[in-house]
N, C-alpha and C positions, 0 to 999 in steps of 0.2 A: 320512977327512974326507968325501968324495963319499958313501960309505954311508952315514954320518949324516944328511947333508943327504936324501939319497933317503928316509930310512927318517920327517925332518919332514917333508920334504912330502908323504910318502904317511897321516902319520898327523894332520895340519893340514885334509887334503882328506876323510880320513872322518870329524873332528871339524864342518865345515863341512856333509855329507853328516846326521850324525846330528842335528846341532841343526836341519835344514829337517824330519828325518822326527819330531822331539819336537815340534816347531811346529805341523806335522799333526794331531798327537796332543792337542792342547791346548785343541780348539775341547768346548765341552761336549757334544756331541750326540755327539763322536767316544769322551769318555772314560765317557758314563753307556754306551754301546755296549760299550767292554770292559767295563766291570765288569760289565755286562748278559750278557757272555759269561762272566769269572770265575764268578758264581752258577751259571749254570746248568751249567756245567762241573762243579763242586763238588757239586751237588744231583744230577745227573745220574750222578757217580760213588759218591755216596751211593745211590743205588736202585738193591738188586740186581737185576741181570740190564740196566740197561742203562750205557751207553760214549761218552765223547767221540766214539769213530769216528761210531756212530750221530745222535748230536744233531748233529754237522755234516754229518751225510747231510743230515739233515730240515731244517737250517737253510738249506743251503744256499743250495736256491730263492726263497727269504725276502729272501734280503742283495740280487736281481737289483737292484733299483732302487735302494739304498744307495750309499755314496760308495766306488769301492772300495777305498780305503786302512781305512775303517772298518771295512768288511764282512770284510776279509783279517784287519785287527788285530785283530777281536772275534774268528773261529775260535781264531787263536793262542791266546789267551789262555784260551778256551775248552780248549784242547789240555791247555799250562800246569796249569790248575787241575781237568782234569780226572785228570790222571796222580794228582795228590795227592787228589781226591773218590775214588779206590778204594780206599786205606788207612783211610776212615772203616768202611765193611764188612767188611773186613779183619779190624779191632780188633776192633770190635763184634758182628759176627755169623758171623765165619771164612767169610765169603762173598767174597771180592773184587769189587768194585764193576767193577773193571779187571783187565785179567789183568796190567800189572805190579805190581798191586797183590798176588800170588801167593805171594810171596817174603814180604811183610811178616806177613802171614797166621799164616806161622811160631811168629815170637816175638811180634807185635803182639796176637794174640789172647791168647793166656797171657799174657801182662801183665794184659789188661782181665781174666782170670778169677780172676787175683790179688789184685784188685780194685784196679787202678790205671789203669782205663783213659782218663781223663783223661792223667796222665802218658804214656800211650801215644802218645795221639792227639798232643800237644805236641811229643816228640821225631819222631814224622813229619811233624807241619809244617816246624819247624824245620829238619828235613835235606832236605825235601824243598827250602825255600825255597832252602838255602845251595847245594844241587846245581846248581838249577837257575838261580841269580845264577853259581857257577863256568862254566855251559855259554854263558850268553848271552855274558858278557864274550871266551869264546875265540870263540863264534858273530860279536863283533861284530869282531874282526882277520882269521880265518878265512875268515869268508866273499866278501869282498872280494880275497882272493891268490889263495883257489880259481877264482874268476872269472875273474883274469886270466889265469890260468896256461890253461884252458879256452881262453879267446878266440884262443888261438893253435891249439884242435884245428881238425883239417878232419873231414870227413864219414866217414871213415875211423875216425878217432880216437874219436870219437862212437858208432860203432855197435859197435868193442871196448868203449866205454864199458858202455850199453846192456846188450851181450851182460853183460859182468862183474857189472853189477846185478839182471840174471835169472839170472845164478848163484848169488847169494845168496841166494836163495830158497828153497836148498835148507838153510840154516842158519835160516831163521827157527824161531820160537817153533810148533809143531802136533804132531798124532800123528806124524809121518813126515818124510823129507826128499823121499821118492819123489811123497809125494800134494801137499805144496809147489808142488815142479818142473809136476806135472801140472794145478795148478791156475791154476799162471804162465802156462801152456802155454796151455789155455783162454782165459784172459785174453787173451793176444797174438794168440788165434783170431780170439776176435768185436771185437779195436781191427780187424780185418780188414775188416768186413763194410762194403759199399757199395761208392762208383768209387773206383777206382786212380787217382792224382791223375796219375801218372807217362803213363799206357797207355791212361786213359780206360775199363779195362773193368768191370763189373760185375759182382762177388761177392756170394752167400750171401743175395739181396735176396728170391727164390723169389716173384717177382712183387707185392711188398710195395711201392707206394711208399715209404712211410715210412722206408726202409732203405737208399733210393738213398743219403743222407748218413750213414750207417753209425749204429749205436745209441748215444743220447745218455748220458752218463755219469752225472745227477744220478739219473735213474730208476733205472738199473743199481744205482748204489750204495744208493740208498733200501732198495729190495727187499731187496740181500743185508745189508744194515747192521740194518734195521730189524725188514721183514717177518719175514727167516727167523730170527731173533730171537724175535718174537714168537709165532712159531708151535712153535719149539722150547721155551721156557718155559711153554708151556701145560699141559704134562705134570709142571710142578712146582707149581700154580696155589695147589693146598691142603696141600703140604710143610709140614710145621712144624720152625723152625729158632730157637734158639737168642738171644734178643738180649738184648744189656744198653743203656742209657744213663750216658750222661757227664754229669753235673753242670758239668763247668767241662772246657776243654782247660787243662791244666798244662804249661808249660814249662821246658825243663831248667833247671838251672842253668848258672853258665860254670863250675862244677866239671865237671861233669859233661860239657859241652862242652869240657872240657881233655882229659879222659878218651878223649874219642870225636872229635879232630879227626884224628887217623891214617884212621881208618876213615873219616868222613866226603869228606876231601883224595881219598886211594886210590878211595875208588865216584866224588868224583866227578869223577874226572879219566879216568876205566875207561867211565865211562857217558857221557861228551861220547865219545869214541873209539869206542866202540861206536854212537852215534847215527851219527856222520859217516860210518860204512861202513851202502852200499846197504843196505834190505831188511831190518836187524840191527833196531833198535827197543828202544821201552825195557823188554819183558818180558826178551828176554838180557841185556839189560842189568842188572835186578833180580835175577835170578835167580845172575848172577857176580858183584855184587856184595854177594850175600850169601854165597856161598863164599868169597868172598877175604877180610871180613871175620870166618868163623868160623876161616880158614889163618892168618890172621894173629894170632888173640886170644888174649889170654894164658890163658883160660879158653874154651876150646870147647867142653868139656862142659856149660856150661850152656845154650849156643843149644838153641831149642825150647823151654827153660822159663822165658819172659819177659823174654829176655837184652836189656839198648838196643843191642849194638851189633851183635843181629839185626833191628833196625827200621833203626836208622842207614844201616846200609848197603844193602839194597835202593830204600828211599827216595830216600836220594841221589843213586843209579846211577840211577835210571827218569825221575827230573827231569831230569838230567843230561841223561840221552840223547833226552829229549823237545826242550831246546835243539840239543844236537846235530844231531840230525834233520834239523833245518830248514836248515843248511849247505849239504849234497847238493840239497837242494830249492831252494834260490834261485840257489845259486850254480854248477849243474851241469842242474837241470832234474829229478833224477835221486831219487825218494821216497827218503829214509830209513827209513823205516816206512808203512804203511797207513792211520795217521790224517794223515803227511804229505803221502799219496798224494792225498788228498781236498781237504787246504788246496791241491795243485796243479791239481788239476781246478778248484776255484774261483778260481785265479788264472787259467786259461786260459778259461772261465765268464765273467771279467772284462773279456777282452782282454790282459793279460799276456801277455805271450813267458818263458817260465821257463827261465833260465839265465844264463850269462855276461850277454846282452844285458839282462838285466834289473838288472843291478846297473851297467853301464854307460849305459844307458838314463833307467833309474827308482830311482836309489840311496836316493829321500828313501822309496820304498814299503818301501824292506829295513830300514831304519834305523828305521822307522816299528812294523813289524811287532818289531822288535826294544827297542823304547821298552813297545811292548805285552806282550812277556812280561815283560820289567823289572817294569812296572805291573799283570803277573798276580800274581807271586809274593807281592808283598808284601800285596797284595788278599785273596789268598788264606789267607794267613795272618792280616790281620785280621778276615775272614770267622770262619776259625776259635774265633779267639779271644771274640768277640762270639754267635757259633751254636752252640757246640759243641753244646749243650743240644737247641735243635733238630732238629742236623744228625741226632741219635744217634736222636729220633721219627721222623724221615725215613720209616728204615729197615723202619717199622711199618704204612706203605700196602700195603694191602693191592693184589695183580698183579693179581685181579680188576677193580678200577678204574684201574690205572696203564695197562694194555695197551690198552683201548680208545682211549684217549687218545692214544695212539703211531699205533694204524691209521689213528686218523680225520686224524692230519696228517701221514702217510705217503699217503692220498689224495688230500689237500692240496697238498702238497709236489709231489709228480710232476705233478700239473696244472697248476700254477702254474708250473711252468719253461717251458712253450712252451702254454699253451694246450691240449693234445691230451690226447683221450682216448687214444689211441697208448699215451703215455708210461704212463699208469696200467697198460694191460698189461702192458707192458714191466716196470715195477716186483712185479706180483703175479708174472709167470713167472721174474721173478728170485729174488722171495722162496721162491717154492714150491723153486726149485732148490738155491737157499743153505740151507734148510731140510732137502734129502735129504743135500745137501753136507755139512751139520753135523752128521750124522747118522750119517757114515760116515768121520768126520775129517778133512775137506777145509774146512780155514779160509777165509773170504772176502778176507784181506787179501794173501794169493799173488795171487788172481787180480786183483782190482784193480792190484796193482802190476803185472799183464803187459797190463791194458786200456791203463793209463795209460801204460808203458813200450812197447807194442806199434808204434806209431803212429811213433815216433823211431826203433824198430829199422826199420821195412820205410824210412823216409823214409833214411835215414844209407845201408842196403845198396843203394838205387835210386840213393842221388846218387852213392856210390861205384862201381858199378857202369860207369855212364854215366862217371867222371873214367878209369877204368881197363879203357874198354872189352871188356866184361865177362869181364873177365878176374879172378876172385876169389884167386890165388894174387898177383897183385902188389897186392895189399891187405897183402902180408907185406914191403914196402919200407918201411912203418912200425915205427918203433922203438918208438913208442907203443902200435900195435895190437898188436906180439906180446906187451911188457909184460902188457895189459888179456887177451889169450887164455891166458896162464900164469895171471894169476890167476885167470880163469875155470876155470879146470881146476882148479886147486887147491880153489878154493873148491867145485864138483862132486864131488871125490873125498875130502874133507874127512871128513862125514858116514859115511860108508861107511867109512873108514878106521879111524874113533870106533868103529863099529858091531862090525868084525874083533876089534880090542883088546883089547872088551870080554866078546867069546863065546871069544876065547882064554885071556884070564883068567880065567874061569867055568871052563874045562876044569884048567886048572893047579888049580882049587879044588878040584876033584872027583879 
């Protein structure tokens, strides 16, 4: 009897909690704003070679003066619809708009060369939307317990946190788990640069003013989002690739959705799970969600040649873990992925505090932002339905005119966050470096998650220090911190383990 009552009143109180953050949401200038993010999310993931991460680099600076419950709810939803804008290229020109868009590539192209790609495009709206309605619904219980349970870590607890979340790094989506780690590493170098808040001293500044307050993040991320983007697609400027257009998006049937609700349930219950764990994001997420869908099909020999429920399932998984994501992000402080990584720099950008105290604080902001992917998904797919025709000419802008476009509000953009010509440097030495980085397989979304992660590790290991006079061996009188250091180890040696398995198998072949 007591449980029940606890489990009304805790679920009365985020009933109460969600209808202030829909109230939010309801004023029009707030709701033409998501959808103003929905499109360009969409459109965005439609033009190869560019990505939600990017567009919310650029938008960033944009939102400063916006309301910021608005300005937060429009990246989201941005996010949202941009996971599902990279299946449109996919289908259409075997180019992925997004890299969880990778996985659909697969079977979603062979369909459209079967000449169904309407139908294609339909069944990844559709799974994309029901994914991503699975992830927010558990986003909207989930992240509210995760909080509390949090609100009880100390500073101790926090920087095993931390630590376990730059171990994941070594799992995400790139060439390597080695060059991952190294780029997190990086990352957590220059969140270093400026005064020690603790000590007062001064680091890495090499006589810079500019640098006393350590390197601002909107630049940073422009540069690697945008610039080295831009400069690596230069060398594909006059490629000629392959397109078709859709006359109409077609939607399944519910037969056909009877057929595909195993697969669809499975990815997307695989890809909220996969979001909610640090750093993982929704390209692993697509990517196993398309495995598990062809281990489980009664016909796996046909994936690759047009198969639904090789669209199904990576679609599902990627929206999924796009909800997902944002869990670790509000309710811990703590990126789920590198486009999460950016909605928290923009909270913090804000004034937000991101974590626990933010849902104890500002619940109507969480619940807000959570009305907004609700309001993507379905956006998104009447987008769909209404554009398909268009979206599929998108694809036909030529990069010669699209990139200029990018630079001249990637100039924009870095200015505009403070004024300073500073910042414009900052973002071209960023781009030129993200550029040799992408060059030589060194993803930008590691090291953002250790810019952005860096700053909680050195704070968490300074306060603990000082509570445990600096003594780092009784940091192990927590039960919680050795948990977060096992995991941490595991999730290190993980990778490496995969790696043995797979050259030992190789030799048994030979």
């Amino acid at each position: 009897y007591i449980l029940t009552q606890v489990f009304w009143r805790h679920l009365n109180s985020i009933m109460e909690d969600v209808i202030r953050g829909f109230q939010l949401l309801m004023e029009v200038q707030n709701l033409a704003l998501i959808f103003g993010g929905v499109l360009i999310g969409v459109l965005v993931g439609a033009l190869p070679g560019l990505s939600s991460p990017m567009a919310i680099a650029l938008l960033m600076p944009f939102t400063i003066s916006l309301d910021p419950v608005a300005s937060i709810s429009m990246m989201a939803a941005l996010y949202c619809a941009g996971t599902f804008g990279g299946s449109i290229t996919a289908i259409l020109i075997n180019a992925p708009g997004a890299p969880p868009a990778v996985a659909t590539a697969l079977d979603g192209y062979m369909m459209a060369k079967n000449g169904e790609p309407g139908r294609a495009l339909g069944l990844a709206a559709i799974c994309s939307v029901l994914g991503g309605i699975f992830a927010i619904i558990i986003f909207l219980f989930a992240t509210p317990l995760l909080a509390e349970i949090a609100l009880k870590f100390g500073p101790v607890e926090y920087f095993g946190l931390t630590l376990f979340a730059l171990s994941m790094l070594a799992a995400m989506s790139g060439k390597s788990s080695i060059r991952n780690l190294i780029a997190g590493a990086m990352g957590v170098l220059v969140s270093t640069i400026g005064v020690h808040l603790a000590t007062g001293v001064e680091r890495y500044e090499f006589g810079v003013p500019e640098l006393t307050e350590g390197i601002k993040f909107v630049p940073v991320l422009i540069g690697l989002f945008a610039m080295s983007e831009l400069l690596n697609q230069s060398k594909t400027l006059n490629a000629a690739v392959e397109r078709m257009s859709a006359k109409a998006l077609k939607l399944p049937t519910m037969a056909e959705l009877k057929e595909l609700k195993g697969t669809i349930l499975r990815s997307s219950g695989l890809g909220t799970f996969i979001g909610i764990l640090p750093a993982e994001g929704a390209t692993v997420a697509a990517m196993m969600g398309y495995n598990e869908a062809k281990r489980f099909s009664k016909t796996p020999e046909k994936f690759g040649t047009g198969c639904a429920e090789g669209i199904a399932g990576p679609e599902a998984a990627n929206n999924a873990a796009a909800g997902g994501a944002m869990v670790p992000t509000l309710a811990l402080g703590i990126p789920g992925s590198g486009t999460t990584a950016l909605i928290l720099a923009a909270l913090v950008m804000h004034g937000f505090r991101p974590g626990p105290y933010l849902i104890s604080e500002t619940p109507h902001l969480v619940y807000a932002i959570f009305g907004a992917m609700l309001f993507a998904n379905f956006a998104f797919l009447g987008i769909g339905l209404v554009g398909a025709k268009f979206f599929s000419y998108v694809t036909f802008i030529p990069k010669r005119f699209l990139w200029p476009s990018v630079f001249i509000f990637s100039l924009i953009g870095s200015y505009a966050y403070s004024s300073a010509i500073f910042d414009v440097w900052v973002m071209l030495i960023s781009g030129i470096i993200g550029y040799f980085a992408l060059r030589n397989g060194f993803s930008p979304a590691p090291f953002v998650m250790g810019l952005i992660l860096g700053k909680m590790v050195e704070e968490t290991f300074t306060q603990s220090m000082v509570i445990y006079e600096s003594n780092f061996f009784n940091f192990f009188e927590s039960g919680v911190f050795i948990f977060f250091i096992i995991l941490t180890c595991i999730s290190l040696t993980t990778p490496f383990w995969g790696t043995i398995r797979k050259k030992l198998a190789a030799k048994k072949v030979e």
